[in-house]
PyMOL Python script that loads the backbone (N, CA, C, O; Angstrom):
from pymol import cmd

cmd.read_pdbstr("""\
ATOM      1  N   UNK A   1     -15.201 -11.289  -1.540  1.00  0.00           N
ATOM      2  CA  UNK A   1     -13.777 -11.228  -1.785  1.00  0.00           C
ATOM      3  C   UNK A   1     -13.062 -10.489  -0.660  1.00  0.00           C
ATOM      4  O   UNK A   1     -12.061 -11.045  -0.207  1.00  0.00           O
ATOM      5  N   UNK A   2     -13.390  -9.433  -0.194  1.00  0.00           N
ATOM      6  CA  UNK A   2     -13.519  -8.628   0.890  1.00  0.00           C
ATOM      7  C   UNK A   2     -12.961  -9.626   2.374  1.00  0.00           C
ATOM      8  O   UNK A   2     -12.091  -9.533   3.241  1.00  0.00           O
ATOM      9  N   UNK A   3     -14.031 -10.540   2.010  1.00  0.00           N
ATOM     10  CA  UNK A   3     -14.066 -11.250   3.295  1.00  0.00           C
ATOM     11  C   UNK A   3     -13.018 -12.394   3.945  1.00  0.00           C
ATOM     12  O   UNK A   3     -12.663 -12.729   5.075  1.00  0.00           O
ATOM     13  N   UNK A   4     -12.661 -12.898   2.200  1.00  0.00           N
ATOM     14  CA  UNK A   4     -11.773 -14.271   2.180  1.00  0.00           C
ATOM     15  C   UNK A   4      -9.938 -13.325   1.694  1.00  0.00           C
ATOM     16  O   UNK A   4      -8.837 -13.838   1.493  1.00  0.00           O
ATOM     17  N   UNK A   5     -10.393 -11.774   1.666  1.00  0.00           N
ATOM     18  CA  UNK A   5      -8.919 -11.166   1.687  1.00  0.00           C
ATOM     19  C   UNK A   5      -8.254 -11.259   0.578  1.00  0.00           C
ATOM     20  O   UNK A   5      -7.081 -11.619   0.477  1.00  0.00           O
ATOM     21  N   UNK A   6      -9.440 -10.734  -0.841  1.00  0.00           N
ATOM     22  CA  UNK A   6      -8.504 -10.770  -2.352  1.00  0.00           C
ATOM     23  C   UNK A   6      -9.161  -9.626  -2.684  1.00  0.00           C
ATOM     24  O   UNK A   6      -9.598  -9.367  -3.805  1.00  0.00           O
ATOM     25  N   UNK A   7      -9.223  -9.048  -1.865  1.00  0.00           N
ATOM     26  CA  UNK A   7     -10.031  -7.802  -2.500  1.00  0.00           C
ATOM     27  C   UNK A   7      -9.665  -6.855  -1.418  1.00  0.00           C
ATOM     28  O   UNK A   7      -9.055  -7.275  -0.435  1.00  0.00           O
ATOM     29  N   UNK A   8      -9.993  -5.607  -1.532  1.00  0.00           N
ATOM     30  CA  UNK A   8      -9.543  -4.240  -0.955  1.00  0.00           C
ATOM     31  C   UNK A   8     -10.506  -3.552  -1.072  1.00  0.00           C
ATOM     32  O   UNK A   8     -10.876  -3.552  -2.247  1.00  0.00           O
ATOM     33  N   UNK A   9     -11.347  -2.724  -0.198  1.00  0.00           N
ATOM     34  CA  UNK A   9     -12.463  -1.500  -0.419  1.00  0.00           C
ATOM     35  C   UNK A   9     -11.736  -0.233  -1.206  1.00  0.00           C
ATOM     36  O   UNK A   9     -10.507  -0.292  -1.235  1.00  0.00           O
ATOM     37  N   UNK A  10     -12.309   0.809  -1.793  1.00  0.00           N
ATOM     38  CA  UNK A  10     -11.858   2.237  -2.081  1.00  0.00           C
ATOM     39  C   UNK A  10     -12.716   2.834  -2.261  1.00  0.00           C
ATOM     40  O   UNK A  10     -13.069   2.970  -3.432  1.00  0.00           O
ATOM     41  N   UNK A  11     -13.301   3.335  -1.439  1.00  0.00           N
ATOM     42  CA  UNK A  11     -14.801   3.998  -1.264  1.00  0.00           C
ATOM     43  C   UNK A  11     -14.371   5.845  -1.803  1.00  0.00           C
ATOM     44  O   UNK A  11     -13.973   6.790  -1.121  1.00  0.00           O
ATOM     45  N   UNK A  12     -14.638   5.751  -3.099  1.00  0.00           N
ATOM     46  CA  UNK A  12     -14.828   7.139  -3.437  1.00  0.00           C
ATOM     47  C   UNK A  12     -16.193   8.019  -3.236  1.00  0.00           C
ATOM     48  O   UNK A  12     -17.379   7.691  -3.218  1.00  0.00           O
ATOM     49  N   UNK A  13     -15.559   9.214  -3.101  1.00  0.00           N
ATOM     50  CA  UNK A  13     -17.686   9.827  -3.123  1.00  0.00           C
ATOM     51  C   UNK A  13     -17.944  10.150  -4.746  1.00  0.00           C
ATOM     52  O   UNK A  13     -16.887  10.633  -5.154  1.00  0.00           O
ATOM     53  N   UNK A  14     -18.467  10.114  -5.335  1.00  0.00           N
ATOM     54  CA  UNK A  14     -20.287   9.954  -4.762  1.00  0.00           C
ATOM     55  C   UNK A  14     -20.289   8.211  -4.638  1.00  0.00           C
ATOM     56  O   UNK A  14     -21.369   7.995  -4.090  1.00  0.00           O
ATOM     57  N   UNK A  15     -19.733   7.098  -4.834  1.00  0.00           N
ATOM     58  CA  UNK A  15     -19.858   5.866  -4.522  1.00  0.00           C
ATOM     59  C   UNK A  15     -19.730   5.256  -3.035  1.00  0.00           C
ATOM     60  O   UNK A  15     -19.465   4.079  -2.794  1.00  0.00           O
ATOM     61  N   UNK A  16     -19.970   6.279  -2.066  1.00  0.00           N
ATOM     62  CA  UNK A  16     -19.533   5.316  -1.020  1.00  0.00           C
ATOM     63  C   UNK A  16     -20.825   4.962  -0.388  1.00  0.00           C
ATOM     64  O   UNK A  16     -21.774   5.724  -0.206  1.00  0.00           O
ATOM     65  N   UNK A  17     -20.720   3.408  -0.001  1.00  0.00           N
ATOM     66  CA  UNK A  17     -21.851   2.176   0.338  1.00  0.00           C
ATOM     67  C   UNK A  17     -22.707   3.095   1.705  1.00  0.00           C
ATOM     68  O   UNK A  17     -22.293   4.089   2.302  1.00  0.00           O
ATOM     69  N   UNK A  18     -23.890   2.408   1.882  1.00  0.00           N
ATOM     70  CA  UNK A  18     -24.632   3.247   2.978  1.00  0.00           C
ATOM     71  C   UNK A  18     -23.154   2.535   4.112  1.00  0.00           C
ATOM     72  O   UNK A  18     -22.125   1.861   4.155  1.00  0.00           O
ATOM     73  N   UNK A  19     -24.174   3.398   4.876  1.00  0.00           N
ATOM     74  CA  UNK A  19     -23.360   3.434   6.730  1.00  0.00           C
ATOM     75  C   UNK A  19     -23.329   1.838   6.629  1.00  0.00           C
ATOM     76  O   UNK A  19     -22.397   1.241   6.089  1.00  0.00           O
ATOM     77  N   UNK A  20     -24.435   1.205   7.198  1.00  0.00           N
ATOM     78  CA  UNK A  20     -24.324  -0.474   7.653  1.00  0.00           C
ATOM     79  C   UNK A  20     -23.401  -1.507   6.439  1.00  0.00           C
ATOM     80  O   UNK A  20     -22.732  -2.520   6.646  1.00  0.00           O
ATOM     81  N   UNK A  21     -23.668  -0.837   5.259  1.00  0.00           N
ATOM     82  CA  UNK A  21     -22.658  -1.923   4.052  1.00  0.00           C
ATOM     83  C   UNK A  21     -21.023  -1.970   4.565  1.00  0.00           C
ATOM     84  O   UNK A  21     -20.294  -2.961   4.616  1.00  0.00           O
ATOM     85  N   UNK A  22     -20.631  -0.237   5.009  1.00  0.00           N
ATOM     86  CA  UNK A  22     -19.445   0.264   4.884  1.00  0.00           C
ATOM     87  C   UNK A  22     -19.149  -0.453   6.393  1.00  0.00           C
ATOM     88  O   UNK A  22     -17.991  -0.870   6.358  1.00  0.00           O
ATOM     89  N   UNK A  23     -19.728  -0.728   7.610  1.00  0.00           N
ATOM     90  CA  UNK A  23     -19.458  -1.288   8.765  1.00  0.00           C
ATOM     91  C   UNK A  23     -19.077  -2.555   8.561  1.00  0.00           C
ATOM     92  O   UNK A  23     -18.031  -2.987   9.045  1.00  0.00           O
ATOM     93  N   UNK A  24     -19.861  -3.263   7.842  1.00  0.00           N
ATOM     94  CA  UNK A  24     -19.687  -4.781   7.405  1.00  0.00           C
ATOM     95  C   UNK A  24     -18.213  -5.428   6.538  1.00  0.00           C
ATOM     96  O   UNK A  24     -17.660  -6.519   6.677  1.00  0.00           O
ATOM     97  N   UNK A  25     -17.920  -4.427   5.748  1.00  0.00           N
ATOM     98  CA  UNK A  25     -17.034  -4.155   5.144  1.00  0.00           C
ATOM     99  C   UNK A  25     -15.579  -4.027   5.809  1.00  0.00           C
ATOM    100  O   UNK A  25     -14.610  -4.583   5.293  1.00  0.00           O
ATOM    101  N   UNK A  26     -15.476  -3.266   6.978  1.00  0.00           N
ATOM    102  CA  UNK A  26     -15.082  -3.042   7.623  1.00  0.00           C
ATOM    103  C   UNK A  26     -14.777  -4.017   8.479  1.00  0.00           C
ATOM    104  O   UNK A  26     -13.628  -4.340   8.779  1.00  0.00           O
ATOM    105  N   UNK A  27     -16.118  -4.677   9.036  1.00  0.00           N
ATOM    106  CA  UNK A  27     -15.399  -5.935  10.297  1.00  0.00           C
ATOM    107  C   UNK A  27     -15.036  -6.882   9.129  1.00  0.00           C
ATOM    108  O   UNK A  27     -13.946  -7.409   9.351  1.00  0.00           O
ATOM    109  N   UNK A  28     -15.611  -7.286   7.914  1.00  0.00           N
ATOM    110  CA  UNK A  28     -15.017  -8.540   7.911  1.00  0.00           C
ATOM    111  C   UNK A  28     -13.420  -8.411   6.900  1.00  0.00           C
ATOM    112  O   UNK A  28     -12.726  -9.354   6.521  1.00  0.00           O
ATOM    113  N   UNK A  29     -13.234  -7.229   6.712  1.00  0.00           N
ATOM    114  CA  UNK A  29     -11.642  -6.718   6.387  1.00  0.00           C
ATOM    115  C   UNK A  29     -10.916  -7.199   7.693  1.00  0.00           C
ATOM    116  O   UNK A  29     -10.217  -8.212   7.660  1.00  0.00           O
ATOM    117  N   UNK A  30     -11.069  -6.539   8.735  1.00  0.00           N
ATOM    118  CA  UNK A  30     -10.475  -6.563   9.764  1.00  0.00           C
ATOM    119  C   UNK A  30     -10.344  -8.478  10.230  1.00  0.00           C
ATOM    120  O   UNK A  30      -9.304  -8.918  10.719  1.00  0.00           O
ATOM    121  N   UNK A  31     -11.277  -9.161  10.027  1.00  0.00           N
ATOM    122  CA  UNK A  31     -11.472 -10.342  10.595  1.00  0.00           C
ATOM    123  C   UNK A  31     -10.297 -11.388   9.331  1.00  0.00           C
ATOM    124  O   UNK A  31      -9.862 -12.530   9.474  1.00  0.00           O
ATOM    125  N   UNK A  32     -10.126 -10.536   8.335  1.00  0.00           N
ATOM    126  CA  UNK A  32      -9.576 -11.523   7.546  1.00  0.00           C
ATOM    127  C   UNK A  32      -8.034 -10.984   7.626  1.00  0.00           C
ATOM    128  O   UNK A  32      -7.101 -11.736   7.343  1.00  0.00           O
ATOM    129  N   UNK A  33      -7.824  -9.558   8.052  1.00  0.00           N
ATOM    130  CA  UNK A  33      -6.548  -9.344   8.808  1.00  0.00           C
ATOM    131  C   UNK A  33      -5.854  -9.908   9.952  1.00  0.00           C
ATOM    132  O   UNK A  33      -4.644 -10.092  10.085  1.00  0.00           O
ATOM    133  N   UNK A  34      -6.953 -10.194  10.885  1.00  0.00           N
ATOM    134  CA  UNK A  34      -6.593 -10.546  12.213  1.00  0.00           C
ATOM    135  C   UNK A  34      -6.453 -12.078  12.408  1.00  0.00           C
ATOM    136  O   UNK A  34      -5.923 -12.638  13.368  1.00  0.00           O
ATOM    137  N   UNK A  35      -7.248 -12.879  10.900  1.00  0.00           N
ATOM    138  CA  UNK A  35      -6.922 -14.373  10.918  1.00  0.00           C
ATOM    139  C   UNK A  35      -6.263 -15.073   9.792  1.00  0.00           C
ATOM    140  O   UNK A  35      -6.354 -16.237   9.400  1.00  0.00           O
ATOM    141  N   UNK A  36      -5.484 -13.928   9.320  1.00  0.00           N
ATOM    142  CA  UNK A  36      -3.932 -13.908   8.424  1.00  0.00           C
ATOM    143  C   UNK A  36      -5.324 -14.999   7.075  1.00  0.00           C
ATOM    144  O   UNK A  36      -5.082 -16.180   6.830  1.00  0.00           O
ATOM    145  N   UNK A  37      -6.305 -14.450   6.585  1.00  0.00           N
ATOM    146  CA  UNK A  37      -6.932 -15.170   5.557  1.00  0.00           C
ATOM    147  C   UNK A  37      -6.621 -14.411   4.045  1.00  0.00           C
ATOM    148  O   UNK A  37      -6.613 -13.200   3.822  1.00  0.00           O
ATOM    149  N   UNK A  38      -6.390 -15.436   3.172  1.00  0.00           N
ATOM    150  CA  UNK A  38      -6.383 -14.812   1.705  1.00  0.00           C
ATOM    151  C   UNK A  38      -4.955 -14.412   1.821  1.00  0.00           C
ATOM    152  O   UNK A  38      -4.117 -15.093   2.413  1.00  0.00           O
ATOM    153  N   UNK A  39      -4.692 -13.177   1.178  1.00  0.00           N
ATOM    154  CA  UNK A  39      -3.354 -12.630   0.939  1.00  0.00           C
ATOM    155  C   UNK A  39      -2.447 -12.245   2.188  1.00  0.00           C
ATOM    156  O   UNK A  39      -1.221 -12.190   2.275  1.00  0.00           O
ATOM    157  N   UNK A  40      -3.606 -11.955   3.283  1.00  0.00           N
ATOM    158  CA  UNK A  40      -2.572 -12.029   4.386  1.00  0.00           C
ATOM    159  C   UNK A  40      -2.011 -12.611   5.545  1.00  0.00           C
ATOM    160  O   UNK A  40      -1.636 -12.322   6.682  1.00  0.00           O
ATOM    161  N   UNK A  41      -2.168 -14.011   4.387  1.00  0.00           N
ATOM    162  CA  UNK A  41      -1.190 -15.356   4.827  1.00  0.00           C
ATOM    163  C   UNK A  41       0.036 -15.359   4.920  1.00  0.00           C
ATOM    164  O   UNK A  41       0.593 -15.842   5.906  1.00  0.00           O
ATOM    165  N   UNK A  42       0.611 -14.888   4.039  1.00  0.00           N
ATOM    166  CA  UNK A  42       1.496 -14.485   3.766  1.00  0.00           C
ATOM    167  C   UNK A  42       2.681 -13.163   4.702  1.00  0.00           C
ATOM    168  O   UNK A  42       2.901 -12.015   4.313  1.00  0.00           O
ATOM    169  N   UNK A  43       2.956 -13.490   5.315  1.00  0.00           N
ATOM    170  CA  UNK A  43       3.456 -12.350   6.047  1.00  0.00           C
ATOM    171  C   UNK A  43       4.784 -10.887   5.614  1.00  0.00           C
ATOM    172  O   UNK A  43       5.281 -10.001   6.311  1.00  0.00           O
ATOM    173  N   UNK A  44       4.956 -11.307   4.017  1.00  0.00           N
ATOM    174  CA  UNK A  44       5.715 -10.556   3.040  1.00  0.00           C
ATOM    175  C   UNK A  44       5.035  -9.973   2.109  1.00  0.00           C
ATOM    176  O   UNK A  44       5.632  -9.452   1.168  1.00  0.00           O
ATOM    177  N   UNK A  45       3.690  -9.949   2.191  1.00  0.00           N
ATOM    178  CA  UNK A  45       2.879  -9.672   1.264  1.00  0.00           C
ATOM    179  C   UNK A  45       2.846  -7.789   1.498  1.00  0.00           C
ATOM    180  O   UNK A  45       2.969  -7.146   2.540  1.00  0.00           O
ATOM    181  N   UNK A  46       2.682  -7.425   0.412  1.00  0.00           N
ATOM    182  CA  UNK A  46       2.480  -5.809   0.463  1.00  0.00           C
ATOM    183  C   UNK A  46       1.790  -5.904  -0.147  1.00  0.00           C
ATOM    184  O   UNK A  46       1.408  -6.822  -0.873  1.00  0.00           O
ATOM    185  N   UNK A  47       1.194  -3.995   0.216  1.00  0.00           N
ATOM    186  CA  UNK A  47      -0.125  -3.695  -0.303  1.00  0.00           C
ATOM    187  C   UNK A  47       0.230  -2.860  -1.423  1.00  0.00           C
ATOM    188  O   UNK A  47       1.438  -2.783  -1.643  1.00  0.00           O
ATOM    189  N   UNK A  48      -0.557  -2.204  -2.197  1.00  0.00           N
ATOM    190  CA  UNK A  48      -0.634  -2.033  -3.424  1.00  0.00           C
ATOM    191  C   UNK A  48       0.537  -0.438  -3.479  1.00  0.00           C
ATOM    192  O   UNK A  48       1.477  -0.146  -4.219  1.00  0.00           O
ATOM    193  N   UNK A  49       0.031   0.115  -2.580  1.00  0.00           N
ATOM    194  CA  UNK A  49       0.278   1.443  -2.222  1.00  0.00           C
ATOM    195  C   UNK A  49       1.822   1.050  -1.797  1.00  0.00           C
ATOM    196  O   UNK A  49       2.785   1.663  -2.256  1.00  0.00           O
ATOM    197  N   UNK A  50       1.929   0.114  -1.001  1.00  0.00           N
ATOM    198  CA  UNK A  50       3.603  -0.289  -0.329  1.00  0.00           C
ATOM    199  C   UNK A  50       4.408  -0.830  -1.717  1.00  0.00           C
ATOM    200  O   UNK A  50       5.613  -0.627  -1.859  1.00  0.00           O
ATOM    201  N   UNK A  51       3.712  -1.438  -2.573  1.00  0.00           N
ATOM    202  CA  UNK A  51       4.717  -1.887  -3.456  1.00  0.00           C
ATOM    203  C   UNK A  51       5.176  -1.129  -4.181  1.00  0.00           C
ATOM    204  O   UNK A  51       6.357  -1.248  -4.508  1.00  0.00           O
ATOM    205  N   UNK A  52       4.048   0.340  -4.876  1.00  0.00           N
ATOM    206  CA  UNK A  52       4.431   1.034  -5.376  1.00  0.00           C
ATOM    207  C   UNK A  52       5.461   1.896  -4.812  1.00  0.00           C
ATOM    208  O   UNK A  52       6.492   2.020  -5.474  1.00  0.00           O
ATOM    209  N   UNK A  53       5.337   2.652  -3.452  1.00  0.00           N
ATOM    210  CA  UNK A  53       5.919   3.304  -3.134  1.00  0.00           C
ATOM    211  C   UNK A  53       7.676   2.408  -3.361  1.00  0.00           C
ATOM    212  O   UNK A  53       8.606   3.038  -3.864  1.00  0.00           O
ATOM    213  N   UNK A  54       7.825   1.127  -2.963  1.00  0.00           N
ATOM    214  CA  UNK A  54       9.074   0.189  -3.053  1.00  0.00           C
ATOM    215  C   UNK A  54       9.760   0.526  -4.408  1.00  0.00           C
ATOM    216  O   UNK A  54      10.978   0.650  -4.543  1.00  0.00           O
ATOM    217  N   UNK A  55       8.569   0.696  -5.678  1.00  0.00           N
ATOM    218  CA  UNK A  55       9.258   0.556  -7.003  1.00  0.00           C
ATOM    219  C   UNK A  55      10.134   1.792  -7.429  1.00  0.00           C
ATOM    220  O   UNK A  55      11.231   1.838  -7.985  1.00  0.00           O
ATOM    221  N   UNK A  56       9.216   2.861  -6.945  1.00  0.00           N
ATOM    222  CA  UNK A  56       9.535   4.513  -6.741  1.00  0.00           C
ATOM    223  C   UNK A  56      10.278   4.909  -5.798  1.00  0.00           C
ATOM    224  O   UNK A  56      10.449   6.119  -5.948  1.00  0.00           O
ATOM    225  N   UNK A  57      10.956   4.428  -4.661  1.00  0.00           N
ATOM    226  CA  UNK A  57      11.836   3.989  -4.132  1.00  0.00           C
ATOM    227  C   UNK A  57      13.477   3.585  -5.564  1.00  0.00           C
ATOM    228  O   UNK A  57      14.357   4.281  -6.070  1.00  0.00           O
ATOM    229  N   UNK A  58      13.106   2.255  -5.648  1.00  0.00           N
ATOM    230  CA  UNK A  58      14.360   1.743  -6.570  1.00  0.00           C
ATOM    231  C   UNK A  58      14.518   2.473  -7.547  1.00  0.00           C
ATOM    232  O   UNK A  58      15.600   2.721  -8.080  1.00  0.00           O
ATOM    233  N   UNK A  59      13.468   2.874  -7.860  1.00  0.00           N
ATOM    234  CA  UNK A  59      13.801   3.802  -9.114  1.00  0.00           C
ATOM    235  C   UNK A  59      14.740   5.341  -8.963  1.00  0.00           C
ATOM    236  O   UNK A  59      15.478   5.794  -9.838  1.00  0.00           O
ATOM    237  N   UNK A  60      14.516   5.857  -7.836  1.00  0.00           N
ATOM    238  CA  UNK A  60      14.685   7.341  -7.658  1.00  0.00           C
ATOM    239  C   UNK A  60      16.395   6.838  -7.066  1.00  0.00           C
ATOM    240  O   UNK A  60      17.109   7.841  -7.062  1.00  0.00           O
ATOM    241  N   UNK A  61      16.980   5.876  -6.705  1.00  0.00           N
ATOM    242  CA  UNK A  61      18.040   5.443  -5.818  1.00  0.00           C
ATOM    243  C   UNK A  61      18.791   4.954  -6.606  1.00  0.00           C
ATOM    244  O   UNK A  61      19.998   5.127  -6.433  1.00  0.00           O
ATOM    245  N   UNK A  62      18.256   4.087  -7.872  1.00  0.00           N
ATOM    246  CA  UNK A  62      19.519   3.694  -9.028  1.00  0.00           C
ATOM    247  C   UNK A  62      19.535   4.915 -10.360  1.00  0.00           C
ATOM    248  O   UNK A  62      20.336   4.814 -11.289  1.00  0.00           O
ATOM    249  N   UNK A  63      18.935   5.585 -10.303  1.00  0.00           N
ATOM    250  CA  UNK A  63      18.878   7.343 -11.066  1.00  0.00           C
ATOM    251  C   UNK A  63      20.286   7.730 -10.295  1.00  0.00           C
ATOM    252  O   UNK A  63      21.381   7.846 -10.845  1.00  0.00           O
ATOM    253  N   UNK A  64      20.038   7.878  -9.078  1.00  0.00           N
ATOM    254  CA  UNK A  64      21.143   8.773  -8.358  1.00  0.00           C
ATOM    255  C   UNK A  64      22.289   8.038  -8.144  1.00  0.00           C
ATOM    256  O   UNK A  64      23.295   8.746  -8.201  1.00  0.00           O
ATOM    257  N   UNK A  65      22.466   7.067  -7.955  1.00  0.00           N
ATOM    258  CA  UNK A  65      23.726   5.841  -7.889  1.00  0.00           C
ATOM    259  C   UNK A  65      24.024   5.871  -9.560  1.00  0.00           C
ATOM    260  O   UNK A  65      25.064   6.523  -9.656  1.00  0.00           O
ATOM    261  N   UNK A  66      23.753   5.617 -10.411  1.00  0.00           N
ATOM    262  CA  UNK A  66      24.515   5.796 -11.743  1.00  0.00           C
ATOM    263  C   UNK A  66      24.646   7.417 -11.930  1.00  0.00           C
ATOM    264  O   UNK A  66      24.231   8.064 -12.891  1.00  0.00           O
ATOM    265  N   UNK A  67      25.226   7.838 -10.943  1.00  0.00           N
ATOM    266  CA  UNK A  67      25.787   9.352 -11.142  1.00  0.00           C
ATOM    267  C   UNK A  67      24.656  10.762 -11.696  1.00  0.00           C
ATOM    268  O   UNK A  67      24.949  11.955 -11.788  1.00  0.00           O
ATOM    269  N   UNK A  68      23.720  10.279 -11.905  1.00  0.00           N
ATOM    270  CA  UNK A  68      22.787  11.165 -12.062  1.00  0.00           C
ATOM    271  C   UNK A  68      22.829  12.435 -11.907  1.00  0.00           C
ATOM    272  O   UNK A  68      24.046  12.543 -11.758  1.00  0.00           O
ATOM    273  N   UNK A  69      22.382  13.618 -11.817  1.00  0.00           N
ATOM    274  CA  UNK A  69      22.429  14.843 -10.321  1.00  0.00           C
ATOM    275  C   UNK A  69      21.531  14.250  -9.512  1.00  0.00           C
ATOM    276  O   UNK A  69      20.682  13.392  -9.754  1.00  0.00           O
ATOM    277  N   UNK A  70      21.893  14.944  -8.285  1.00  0.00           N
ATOM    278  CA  UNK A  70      21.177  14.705  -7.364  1.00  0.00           C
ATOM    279  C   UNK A  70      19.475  14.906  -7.392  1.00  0.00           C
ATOM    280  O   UNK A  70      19.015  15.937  -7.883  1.00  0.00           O
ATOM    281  N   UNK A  71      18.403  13.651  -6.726  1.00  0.00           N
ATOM    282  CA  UNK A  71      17.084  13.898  -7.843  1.00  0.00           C
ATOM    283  C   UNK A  71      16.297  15.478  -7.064  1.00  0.00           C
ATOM    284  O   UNK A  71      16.379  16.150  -6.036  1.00  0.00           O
ATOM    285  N   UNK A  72      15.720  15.449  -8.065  1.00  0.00           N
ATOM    286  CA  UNK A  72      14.649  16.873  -7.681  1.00  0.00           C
ATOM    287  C   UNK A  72      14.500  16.950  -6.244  1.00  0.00           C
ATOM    288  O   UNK A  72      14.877  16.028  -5.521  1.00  0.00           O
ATOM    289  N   UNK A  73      13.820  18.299  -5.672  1.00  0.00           N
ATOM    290  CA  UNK A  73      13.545  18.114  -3.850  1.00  0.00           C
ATOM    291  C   UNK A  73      12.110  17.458  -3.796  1.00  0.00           C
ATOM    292  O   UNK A  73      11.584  17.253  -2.703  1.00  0.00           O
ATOM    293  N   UNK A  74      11.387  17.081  -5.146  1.00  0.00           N
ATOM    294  CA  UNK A  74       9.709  16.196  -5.034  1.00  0.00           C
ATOM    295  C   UNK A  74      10.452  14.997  -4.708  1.00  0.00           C
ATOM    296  O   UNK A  74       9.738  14.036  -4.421  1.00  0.00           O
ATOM    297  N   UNK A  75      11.814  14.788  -4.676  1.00  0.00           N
ATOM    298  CA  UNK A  75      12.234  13.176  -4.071  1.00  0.00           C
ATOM    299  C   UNK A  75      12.981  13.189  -3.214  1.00  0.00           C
ATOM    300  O   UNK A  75      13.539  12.114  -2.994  1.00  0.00           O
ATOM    301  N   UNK A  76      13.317  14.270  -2.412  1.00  0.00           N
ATOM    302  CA  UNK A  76      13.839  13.904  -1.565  1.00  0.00           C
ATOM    303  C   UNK A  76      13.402  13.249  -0.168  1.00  0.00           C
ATOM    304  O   UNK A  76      14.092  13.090   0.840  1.00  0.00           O
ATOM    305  N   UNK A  77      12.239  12.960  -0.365  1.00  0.00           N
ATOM    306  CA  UNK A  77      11.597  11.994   0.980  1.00  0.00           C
ATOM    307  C   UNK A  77      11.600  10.766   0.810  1.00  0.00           C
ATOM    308  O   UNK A  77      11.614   9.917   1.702  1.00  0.00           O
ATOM    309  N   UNK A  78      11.582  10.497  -0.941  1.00  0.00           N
ATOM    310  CA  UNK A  78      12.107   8.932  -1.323  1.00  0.00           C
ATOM    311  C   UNK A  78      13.349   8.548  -0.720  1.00  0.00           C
ATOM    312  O   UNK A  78      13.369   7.446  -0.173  1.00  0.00           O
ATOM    313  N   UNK A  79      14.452   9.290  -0.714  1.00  0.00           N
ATOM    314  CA  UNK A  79      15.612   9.020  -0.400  1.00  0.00           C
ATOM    315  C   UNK A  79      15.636   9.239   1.052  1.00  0.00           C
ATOM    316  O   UNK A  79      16.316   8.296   1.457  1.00  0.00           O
ATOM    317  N   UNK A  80      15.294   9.922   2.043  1.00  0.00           N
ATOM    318  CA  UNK A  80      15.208  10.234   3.002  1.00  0.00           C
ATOM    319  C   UNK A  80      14.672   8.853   3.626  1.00  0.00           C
ATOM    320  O   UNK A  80      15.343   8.054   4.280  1.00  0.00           O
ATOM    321  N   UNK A  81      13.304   8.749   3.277  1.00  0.00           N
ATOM    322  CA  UNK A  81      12.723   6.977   3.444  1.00  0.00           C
ATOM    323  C   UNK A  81      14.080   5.722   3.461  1.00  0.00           C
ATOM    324  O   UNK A  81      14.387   5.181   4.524  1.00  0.00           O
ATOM    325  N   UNK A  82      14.584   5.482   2.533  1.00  0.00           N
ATOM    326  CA  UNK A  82      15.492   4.708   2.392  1.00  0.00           C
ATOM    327  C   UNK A  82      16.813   4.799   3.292  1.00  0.00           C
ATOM    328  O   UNK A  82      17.295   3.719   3.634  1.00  0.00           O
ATOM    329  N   UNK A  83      17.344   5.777   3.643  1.00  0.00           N
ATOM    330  CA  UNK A  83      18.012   6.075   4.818  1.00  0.00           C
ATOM    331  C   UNK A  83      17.401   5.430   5.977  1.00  0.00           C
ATOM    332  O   UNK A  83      18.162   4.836   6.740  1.00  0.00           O
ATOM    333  N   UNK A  84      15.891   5.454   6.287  1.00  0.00           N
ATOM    334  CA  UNK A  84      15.669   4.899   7.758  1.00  0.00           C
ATOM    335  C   UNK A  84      14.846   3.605   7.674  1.00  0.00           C
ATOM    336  O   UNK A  84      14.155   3.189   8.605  1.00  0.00           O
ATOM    337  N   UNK A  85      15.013   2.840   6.160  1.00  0.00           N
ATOM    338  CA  UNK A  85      14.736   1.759   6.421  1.00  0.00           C
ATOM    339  C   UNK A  85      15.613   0.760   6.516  1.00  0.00           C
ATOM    340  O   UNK A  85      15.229  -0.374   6.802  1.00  0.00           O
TER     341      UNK A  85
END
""", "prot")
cmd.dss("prot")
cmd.show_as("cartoon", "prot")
cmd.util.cbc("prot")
cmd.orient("prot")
């Protein structure tokens, strides 16, 4: 799955694959990046981590646009983000 780009590694410890699994893993991630295979055919496609951060984003920006107070300082890099995108 890895290979054809529907899948994602997350190598936690104590689970992470010997040395040679984790290399393999590695080139053929990269090979299915570099030949736009599986999901990243798509050139709008985000990753799991990007979408979330997007949702937590909209969320922290229509809080403060419907008059809210201004959000906590744990968000002010959400908003800060959105300024320079």
């Amino acid at each position: 799955m890895v290979e054809s780009c529907w899948a994602a590694t997350f190598s936690i410890y104590p689970s992470i694959p010997r040395y040679a699994n984790l290399v393999l893993l590695q080139e053929v991630a990269k090979d299915a990046y570099d030949n736009k295979k599986g999901a990243w055919a798509d050139p709008e496609m985000l990753t799991g981590y990007e979408f979330r951060m997007y949702v937590r984003l909209y969320d922290t920006l229509k809080s403060w646009l419907r008059g809210k107070s201004y959000p906590p300082k744990s968000d002010m890099y959400g908003l800060h983000a959105i300024v320079w995108i």
